[in-house]
C-alpha positions in Angstrom: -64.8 -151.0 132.6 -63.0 -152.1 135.7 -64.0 -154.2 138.0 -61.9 -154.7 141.4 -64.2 -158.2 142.1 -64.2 -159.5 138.2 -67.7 -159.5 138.3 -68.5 -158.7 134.9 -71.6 -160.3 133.0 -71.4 -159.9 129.1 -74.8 -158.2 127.3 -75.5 -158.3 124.0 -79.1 -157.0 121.9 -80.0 -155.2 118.9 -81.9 -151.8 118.6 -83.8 -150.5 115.9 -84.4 -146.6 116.2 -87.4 -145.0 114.0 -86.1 -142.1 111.6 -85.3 -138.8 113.7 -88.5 -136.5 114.8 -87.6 -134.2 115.1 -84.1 -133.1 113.4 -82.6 -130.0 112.9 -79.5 -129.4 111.0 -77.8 -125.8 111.2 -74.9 -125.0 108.9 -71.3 -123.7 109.8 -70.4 -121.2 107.5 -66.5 -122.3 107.6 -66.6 -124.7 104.2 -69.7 -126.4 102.4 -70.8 -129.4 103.6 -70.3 -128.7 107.4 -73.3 -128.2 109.5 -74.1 -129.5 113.4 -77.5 -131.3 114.1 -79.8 -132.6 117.1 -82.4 -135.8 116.6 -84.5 -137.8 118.5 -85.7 -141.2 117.6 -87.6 -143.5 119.3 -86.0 -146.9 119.8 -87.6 -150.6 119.7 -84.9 -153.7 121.3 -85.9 -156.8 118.7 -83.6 -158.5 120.6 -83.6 -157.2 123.9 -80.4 -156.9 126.3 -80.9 -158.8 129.6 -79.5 -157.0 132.8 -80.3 -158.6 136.2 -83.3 -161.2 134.6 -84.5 -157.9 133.0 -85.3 -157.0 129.3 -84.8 -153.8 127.6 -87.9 -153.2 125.7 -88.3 -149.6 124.2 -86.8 -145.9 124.0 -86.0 -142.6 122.9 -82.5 -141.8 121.7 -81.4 -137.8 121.5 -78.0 -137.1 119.2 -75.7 -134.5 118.4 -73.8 -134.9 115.7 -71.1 -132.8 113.6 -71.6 -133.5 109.6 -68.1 -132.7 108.5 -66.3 -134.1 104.8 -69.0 -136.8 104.5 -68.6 -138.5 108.0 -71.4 -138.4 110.4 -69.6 -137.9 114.3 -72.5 -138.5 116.6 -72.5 -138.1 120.8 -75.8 -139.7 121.9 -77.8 -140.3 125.3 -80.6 -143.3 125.0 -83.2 -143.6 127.7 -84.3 -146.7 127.9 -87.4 -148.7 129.5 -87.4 -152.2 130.8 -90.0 -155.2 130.8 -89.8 -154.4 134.4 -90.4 -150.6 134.5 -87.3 -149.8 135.3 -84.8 -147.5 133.4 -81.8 -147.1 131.8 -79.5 -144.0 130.3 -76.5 -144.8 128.2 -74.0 -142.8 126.5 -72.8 -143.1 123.0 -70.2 -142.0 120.5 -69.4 -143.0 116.9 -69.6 -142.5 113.5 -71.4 -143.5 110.7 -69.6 -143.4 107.5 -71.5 -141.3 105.2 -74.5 -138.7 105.1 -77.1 -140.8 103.4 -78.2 -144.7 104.1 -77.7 -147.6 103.5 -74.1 -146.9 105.6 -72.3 -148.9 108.4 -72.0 -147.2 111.9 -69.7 -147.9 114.6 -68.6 -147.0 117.9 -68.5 -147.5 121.9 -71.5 -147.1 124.2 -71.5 -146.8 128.9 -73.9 -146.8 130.8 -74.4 -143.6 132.7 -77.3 -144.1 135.3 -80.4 -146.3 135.9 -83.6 -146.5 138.2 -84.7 -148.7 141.4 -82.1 -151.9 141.1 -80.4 -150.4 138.2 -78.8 -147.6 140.4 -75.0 -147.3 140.6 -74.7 -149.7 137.5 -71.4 -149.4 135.1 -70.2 -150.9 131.9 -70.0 -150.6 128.3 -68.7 -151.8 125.1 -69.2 -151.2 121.0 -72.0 -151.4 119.0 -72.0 -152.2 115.0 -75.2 -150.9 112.7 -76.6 -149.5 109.7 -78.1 -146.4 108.9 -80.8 -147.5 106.0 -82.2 -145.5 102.6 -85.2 -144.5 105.2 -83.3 -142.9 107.6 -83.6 -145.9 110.3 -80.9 -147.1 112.9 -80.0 -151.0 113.2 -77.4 -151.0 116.1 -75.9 -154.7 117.4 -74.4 -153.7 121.1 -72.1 -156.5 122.8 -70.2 -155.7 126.4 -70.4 -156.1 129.9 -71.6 -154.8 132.9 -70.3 -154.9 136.4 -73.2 -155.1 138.8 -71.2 -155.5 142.1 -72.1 -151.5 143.2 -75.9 -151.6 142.1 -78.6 -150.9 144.5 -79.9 -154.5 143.6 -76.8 -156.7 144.6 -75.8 -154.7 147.4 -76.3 -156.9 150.9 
């Protein structure tokens, strides 16, 4: 993320997305083992991120993801609410290192739009997780934001 005033304010939380409801998978018929699949979760911050003195709070995540020789390749959009009312939509892309749980995830999130103060917002970073036995996501985020074009700093 670039920033022409260097205004960038580090973020950090933790997420914990329910197992998928639902989730369809739907096979490729190239080689065994390859399929494409569409989730939705609904997400709980136990350590919220803080953006302009607000708290994320809860959410619902949608995925895509390609299973292909063992590796899980997942594009994701996560709608989330704030203590305030206020909402956020990130993107995300990563893996997760097997088909089953307990497995580490990785990858890079941005943030794509927001409501009220949260308009014109950018920034991203990584994110760090586990996918568990039970089918639930653990996801540590750390980056930055740059709030110098959002509706709610603008003078």
């Amino acid at each position: 993320v670039a920033s022409a005033g260097g205004n960038l304010v580090k973020v950090g939380g933790k997420v914990r997305c329910d197992k998928p409801e639902p989730e369809h998978s739907i096979e490729v018929p190239d080689r065994p083992g390859h399929a494409l699949m569409i989730a939705r979760r609904k997400c709980t911050w136990t350590e919220p991120m803080l953006i302009m003195g607000a708290k994320t709070k809860d959410g619902v995540a949608v995925s895509f993801t390609e299973k292909m020789e063992g590796t899980l390749h997942v594009h994701g959009f996560e709608t989330d609410t704030f203590d305030d009312g206020e909402k956020l939509t990130w993107q995300t892309m990563g893996q997760v290192l097997a088909e089953k749980g307990p497995v580490d995830t990785k990858g890079r999130w941005s943030l794509m739009r927001g409501t009220g103060k949260f308009k014109g917002i950018k920034g991203g970073g990584s994110y760090e997780g586990k996918l568990d036995a039970d089918d639930v996501l653990v996801l540590e985020l750390e980056g930055v934001y740059d709030p110098s074009e959002m509706v709610g700093q603008k003078k």
